[in-house]
C-alpha positions in Angstrom: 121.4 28.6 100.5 123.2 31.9 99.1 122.2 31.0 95.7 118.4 30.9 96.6 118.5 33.5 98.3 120.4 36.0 95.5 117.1 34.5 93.2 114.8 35.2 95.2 115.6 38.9 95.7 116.5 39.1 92.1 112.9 37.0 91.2 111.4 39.6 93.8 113.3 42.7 92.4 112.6 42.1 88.5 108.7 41.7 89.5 108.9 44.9 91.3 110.6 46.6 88.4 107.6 44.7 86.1 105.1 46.0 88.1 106.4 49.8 88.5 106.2 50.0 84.8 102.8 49.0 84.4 102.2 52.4 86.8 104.2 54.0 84.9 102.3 52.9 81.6 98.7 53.9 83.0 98.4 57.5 82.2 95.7 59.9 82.4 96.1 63.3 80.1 94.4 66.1 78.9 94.4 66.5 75.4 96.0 69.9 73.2 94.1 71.7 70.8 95.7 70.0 68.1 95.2 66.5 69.6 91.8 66.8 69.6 91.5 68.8 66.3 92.7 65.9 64.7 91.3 63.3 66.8 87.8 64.6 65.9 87.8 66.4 62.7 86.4 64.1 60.2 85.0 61.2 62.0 81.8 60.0 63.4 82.6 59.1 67.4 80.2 56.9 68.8 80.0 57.3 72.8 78.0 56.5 76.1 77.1 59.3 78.7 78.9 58.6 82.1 75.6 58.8 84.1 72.9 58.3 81.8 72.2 55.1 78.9 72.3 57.8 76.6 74.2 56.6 73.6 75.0 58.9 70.8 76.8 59.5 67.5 78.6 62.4 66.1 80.1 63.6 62.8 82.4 66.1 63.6 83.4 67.6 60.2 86.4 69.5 59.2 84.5 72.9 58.0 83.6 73.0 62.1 79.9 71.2 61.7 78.5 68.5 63.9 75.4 66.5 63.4 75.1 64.1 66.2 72.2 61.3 66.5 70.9 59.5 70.0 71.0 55.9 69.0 68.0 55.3 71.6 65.7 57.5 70.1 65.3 59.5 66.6 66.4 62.4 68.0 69.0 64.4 66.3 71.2 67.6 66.5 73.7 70.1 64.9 75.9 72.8 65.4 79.2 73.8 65.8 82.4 72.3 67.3 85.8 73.3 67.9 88.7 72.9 70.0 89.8 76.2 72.1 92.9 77.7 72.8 92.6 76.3 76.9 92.4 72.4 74.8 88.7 72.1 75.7 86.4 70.9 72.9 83.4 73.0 72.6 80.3 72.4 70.8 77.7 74.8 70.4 73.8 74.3 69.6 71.1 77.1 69.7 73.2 79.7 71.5 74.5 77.5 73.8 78.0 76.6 73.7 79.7 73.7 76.2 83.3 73.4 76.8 85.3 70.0 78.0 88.1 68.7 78.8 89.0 65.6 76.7 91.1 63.1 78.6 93.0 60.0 77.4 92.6 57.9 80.2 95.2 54.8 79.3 93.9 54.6 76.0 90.1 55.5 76.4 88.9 58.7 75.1 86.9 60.7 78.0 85.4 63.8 78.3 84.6 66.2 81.5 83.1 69.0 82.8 85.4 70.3 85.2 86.8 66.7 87.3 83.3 65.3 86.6 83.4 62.2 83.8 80.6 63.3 81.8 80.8 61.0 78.2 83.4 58.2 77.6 83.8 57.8 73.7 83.7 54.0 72.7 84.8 54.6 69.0 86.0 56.7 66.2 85.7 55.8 62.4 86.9 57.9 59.2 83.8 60.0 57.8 80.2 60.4 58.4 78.7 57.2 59.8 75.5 59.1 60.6 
């Protein structure tokens, strides 16, 4: 009866341990400057917004450009991007210039305004796609 006992608290222990490291795996960050800088610069990103079934594509290039294109419609856009010195990405079209926070959330790419989700990013590809 020992025996079984010792395995079930070792069976009951090594799941614990299995399953604290999962926790441990799932991580939510904010990314630097430089993680976004070259995350972005170069590639189209193809992305949903959080709220709306806008989906949209965006070549960010390296001279600090963007060009992005709704998917849902024919509407497209440019203007600047870059990542600040706080690690937001900024973009900036007629005058108007809007800084996020870009989070990897276990893996996903996310962006917010402040600790709203405000555009998940489905994926990235080498180039303009547009």
């Amino acid at each position: 009866m020992k025996m079984l006992n010792k395995r079930i608290v070792f069976a009951a222990l090594t799941f614990g341990l299995i399953g604290m490291s999962q926790v441990a795996l799932a991580e939510t960050r904010d990314l630097t400057k430089d993680e976004i800088t070259a995350m972005f610069s170069g590639k189209t990103a193809w992305g949903k917004h959080a709220k709306k079934d806008n989906r949209t594509m965006v070549y960010f290039a390296p001279d600090g450009t963007y060009k992005a294109k709704r998917l849902d419609q024919r509407d497209s856009s440019e203007g600047k991007w870059y990542a600040n010195d706080e690690n937001l990405l900024c973009m900036e079209k007629g005058g108007h210039t809007r800084c996020r926070r870009v989070v990897d959330k276990n893996g996903k790419i996310k962006k917010y305004k402040e600790t709203n989700l405000v555009w998940n990013y489905t994926k990235f590809k080498d180039g303009n796609k547009i």
